[in-house]
N, C-alpha and C positions, 0 to 999 in steps of 0.2 A: 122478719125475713132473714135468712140466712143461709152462708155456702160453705157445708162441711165436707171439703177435699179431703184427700188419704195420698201421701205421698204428692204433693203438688210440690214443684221445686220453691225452693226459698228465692231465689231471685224472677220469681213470674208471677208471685202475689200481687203487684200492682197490673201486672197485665191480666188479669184472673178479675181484678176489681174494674178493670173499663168492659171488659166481655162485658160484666154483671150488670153495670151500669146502661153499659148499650141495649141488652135486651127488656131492662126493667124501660128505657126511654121508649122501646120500638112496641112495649107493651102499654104505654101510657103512664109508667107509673114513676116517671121521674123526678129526681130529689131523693127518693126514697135509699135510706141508707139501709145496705146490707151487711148483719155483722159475720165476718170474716172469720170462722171457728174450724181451723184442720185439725184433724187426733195427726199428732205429731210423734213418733215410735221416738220416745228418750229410754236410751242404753247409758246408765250412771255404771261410773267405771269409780270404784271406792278403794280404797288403800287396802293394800295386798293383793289387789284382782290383779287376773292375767289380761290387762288390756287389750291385747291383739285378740285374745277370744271374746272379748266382749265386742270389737269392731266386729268380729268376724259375723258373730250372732247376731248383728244389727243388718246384716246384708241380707240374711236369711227370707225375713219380709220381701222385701223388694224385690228379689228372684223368685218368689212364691204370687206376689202377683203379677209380674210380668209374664211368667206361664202358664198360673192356672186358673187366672181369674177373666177368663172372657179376652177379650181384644181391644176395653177401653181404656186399662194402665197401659199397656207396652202402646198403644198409638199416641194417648198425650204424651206419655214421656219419649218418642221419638220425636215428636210434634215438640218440645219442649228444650230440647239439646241431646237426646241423650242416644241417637239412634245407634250406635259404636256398642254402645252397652247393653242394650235390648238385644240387636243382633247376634250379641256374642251371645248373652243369656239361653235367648232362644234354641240358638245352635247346640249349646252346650244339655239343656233339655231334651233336645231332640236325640240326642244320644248319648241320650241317659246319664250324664256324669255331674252331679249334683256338685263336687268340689267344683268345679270349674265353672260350672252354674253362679256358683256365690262367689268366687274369684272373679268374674266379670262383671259384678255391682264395683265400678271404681268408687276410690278413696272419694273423686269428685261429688261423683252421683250420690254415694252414700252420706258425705257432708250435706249437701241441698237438700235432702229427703228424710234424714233423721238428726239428733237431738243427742249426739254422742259425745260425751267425758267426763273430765268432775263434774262433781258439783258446781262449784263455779263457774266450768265453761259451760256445763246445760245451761246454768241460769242466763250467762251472757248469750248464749243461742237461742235462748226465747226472747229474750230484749234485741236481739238482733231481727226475728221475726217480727216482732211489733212494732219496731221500725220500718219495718219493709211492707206493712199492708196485715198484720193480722190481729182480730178483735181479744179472741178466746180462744188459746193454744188449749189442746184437749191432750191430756197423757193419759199414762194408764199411772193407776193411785202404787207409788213406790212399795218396794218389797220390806218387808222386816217387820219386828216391833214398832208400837205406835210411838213410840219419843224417836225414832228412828224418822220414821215416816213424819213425825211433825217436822224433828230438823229439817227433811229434804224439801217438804212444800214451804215452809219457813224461809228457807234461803231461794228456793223459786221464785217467791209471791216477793221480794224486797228487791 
């Protein structure tokens, strides 16, 4: 058994695993452990990148489902702390202004919900995750050549 969120904040994985728990108990099936697997959006910001665009582009998700994906991201993530953010997003959607869209994913929000900078800090932002309640962080398989790509899972998986 297993719960693959998208965008669930990094500080509510434990409250995310007593929900799981309470309902696995109201179902009968308690003890039973659930493994904890979110696809986690990591933006590797690499030597010579323009960081801030790369922040920038990590917002882009988060403002694309808080508008166009149904009603159930922007209610847990108001549900979750972020009602300030959704609200603006929303607004900023509603009339039409896509900059201002992605300018109102804060620095905060965007921390809790993605997997953004070096290398080294991704990797400490998934050991920071699996501390906090998560089994099997899910990325997407890094961009480049494969020695490239072995380096990045390489220094992830240590």
């Amino acid at each position: 058994d297993g719960w693959m969120p998208i965008f669930w904040p990094k500080e509510r994985f434990q409250d995310g695993r007593a929900l799981l728990a309470q309902g696995a108990s109201q179902a009968g099936r308690g003890g039973t452990h659930i493994e904890v697997a979110p696809t986690i959006g990591m933006n590797l910001i690499e030597p010579g990148d323009d960081a801030e665009a790369i922040r920038r582009k990590a917002r882009e998700p988060i403002a694309f489902y808080v508008t166009r994906m149904g009603i159930f991201y922007y209610q847990m993530l108001e549900r979750n702390g972020y009602e300030a953010e959704v609200a603006q997003i929303r607004k900023a959607f509603a009339d039409k202004d896509d900059t201002a869209m992605i300018d109102a994913v804060s620095e905060n929000m965007m921390e809790s919900l993605t997997v953004t900078g070096t290398l080294e800090e991704c990797a400490e932002k998934l050991n920071e995750r699996r501390a906090l309640g998560v089994d099997l962080p899910i990325i997407d398989l890094p961009k480049g050549d494969p020695k490239h790509v072995e380096r990045v899972l390489s220094a992830l998986l240590s």
